[in-house]
Chimera marker file (.cmm) of the C-alpha trace (Angstrom):
<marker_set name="trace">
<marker id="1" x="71.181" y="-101.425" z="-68.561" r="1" g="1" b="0" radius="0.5"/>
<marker id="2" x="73.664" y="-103.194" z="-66.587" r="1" g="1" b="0" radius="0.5"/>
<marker id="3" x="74.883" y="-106.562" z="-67.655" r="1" g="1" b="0" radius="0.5"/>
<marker id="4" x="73.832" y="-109.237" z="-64.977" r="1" g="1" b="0" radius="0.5"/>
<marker id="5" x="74.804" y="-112.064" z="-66.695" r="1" g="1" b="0" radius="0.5"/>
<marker id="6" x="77.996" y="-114.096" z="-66.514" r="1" g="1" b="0" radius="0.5"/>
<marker id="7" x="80.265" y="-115.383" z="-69.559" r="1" g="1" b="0" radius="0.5"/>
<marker id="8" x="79.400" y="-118.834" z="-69.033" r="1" g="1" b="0" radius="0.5"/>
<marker id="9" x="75.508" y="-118.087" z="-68.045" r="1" g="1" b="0" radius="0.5"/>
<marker id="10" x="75.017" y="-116.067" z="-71.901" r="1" g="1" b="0" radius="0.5"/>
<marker id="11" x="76.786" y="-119.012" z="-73.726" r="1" g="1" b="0" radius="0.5"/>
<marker id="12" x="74.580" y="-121.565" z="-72.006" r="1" g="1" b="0" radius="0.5"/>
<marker id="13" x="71.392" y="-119.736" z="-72.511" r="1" g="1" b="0" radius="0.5"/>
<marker id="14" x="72.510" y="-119.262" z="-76.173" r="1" g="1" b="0" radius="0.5"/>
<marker id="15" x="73.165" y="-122.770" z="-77.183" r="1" g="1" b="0" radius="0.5"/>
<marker id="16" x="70.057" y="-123.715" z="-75.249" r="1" g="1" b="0" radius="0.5"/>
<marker id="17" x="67.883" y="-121.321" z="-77.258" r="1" g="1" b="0" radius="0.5"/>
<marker id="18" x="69.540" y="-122.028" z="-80.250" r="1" g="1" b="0" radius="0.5"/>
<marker id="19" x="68.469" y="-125.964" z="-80.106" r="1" g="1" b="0" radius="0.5"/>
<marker id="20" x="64.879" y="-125.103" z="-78.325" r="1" g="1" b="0" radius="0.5"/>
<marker id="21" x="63.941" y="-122.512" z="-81.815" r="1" g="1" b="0" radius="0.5"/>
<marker id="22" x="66.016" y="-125.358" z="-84.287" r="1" g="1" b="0" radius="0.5"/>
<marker id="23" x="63.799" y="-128.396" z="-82.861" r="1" g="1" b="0" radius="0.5"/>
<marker id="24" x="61.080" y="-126.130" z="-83.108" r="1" g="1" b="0" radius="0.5"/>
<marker id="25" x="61.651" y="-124.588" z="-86.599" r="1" g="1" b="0" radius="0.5"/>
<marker id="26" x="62.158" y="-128.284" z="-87.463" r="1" g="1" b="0" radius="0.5"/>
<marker id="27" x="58.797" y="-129.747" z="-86.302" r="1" g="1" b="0" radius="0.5"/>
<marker id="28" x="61.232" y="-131.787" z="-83.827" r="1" g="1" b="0" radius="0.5"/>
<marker id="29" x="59.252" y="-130.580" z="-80.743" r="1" g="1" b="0" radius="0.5"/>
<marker id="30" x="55.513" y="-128.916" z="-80.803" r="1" g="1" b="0" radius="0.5"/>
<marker id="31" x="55.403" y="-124.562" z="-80.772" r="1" g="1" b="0" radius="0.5"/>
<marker id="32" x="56.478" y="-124.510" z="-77.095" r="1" g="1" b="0" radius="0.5"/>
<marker id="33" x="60.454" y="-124.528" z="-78.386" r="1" g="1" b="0" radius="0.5"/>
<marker id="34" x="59.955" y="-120.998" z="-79.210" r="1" g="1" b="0" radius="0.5"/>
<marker id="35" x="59.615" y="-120.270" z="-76.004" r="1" g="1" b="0" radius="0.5"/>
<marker id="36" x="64.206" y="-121.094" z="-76.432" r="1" g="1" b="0" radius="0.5"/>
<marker id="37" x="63.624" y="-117.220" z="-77.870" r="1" g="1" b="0" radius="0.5"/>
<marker id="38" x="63.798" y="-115.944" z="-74.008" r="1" g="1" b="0" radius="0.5"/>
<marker id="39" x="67.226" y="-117.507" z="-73.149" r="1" g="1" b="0" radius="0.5"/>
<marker id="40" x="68.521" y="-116.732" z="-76.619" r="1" g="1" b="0" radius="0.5"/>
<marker id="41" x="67.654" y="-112.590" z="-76.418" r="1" g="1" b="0" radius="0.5"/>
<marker id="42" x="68.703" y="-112.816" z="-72.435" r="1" g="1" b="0" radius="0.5"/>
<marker id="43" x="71.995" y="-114.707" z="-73.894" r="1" g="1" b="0" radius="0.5"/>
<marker id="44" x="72.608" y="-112.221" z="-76.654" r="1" g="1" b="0" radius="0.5"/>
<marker id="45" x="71.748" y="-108.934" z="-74.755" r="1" g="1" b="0" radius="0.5"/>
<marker id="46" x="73.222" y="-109.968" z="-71.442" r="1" g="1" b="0" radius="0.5"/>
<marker id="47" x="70.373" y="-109.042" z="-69.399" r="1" g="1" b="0" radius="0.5"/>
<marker id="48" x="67.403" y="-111.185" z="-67.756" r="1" g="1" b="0" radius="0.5"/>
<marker id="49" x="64.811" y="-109.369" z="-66.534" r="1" g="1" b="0" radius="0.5"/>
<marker id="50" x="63.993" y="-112.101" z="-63.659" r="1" g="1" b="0" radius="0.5"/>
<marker id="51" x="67.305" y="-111.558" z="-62.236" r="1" g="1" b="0" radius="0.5"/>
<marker id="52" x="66.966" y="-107.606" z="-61.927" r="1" g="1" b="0" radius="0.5"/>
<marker id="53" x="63.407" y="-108.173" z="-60.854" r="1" g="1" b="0" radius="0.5"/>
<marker id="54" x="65.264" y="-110.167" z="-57.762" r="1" g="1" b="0" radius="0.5"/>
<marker id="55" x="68.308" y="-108.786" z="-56.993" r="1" g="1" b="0" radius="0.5"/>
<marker id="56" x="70.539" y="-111.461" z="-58.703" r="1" g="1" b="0" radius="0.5"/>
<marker id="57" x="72.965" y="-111.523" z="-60.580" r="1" g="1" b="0" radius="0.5"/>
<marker id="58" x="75.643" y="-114.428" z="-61.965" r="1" g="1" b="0" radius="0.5"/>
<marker id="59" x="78.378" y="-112.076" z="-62.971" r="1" g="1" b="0" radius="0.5"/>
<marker id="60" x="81.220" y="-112.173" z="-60.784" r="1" g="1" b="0" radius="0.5"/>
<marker id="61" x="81.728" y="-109.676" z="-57.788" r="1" g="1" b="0" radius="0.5"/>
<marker id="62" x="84.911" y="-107.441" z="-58.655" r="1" g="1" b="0" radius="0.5"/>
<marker id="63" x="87.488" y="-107.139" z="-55.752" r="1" g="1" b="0" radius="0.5"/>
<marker id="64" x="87.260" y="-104.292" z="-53.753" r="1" g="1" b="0" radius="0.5"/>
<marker id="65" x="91.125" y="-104.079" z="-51.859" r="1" g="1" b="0" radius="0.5"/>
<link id1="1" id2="2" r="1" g="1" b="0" radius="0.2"/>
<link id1="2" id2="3" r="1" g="1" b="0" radius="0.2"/>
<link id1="3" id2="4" r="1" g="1" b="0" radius="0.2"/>
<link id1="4" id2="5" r="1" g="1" b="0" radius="0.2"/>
<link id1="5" id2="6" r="1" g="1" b="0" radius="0.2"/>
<link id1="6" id2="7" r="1" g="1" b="0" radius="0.2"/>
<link id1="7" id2="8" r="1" g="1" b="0" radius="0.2"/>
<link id1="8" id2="9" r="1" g="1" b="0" radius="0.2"/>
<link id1="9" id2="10" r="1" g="1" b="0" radius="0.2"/>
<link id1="10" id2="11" r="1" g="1" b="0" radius="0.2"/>
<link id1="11" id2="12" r="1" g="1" b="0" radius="0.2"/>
<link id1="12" id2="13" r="1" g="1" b="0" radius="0.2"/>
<link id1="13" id2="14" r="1" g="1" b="0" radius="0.2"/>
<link id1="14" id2="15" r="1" g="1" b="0" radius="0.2"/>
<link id1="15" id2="16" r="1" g="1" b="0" radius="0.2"/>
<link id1="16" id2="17" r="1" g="1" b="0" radius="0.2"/>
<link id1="17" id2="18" r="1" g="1" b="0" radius="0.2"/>
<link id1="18" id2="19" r="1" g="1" b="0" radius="0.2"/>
<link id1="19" id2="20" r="1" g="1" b="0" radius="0.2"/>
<link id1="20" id2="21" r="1" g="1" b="0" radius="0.2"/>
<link id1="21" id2="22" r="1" g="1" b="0" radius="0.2"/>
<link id1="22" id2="23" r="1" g="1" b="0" radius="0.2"/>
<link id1="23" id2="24" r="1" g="1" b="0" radius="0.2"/>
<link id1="24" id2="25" r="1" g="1" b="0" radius="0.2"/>
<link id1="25" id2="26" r="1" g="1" b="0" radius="0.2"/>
<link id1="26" id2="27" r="1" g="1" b="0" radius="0.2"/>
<link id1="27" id2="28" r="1" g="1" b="0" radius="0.2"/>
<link id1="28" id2="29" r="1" g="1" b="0" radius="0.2"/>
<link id1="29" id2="30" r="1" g="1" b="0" radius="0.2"/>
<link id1="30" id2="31" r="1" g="1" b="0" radius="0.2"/>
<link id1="31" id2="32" r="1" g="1" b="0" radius="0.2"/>
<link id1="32" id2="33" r="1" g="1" b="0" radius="0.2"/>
<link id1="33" id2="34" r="1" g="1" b="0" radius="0.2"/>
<link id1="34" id2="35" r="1" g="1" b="0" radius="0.2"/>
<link id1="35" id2="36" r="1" g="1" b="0" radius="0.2"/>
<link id1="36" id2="37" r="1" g="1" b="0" radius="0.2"/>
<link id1="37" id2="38" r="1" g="1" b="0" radius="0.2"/>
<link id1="38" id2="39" r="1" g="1" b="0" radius="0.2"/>
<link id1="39" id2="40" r="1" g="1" b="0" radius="0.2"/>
<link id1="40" id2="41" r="1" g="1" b="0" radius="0.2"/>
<link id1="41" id2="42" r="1" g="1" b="0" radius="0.2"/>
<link id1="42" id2="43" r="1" g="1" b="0" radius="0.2"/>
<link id1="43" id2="44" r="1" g="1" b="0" radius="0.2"/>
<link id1="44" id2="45" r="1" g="1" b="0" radius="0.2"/>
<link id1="45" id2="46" r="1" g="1" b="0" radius="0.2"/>
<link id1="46" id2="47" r="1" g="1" b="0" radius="0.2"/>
<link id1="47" id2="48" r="1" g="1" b="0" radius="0.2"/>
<link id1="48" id2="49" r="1" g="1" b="0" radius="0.2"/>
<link id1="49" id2="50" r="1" g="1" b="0" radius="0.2"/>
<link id1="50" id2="51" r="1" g="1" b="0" radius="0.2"/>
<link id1="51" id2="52" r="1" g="1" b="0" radius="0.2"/>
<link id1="52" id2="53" r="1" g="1" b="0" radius="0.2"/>
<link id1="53" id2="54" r="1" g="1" b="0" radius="0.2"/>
<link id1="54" id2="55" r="1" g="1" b="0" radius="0.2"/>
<link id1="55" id2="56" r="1" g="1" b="0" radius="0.2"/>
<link id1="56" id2="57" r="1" g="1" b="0" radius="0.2"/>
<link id1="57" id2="58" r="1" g="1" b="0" radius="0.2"/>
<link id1="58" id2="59" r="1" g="1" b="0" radius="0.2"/>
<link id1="59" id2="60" r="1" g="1" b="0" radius="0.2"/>
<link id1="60" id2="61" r="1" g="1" b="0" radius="0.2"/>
<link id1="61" id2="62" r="1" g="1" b="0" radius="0.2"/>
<link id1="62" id2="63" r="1" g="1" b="0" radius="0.2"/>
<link id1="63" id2="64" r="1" g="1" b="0" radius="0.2"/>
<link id1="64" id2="65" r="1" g="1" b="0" radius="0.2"/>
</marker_set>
């Protein structure tokens, strides 16, 4: 698999399924928080299926000279 997303993209998707499973693991928000389980794996693995499934990708483009 090739990674497709950036540095900054994994640590945001981490921290933001970090709090989404915590609130929900907490009773702070209802059972849709585990849905924070998506960006969390994408964040951690480095690759989101959506993005391949589109073209995309947030890493940067290396320099060809």
């Amino acid at each position: 698999m090739v990674i497709n997303v950036s540095h900054f993209d994994r640590i945001m998707r981490v921290v933001t399924g970090l709090v989404l499973v915590i609130a929900a693991t907490t009773g702070f928000i209802g059972m849709w928080g585990w849905i924070g389980l998506v960006p969390l794996i994408t964040g951690v693995v480095g690759v989101c299926p959506i993005y391949r499934m589109f073209g995309m990708s947030s890493c940067p483009i290396p320099k060809t000279d």
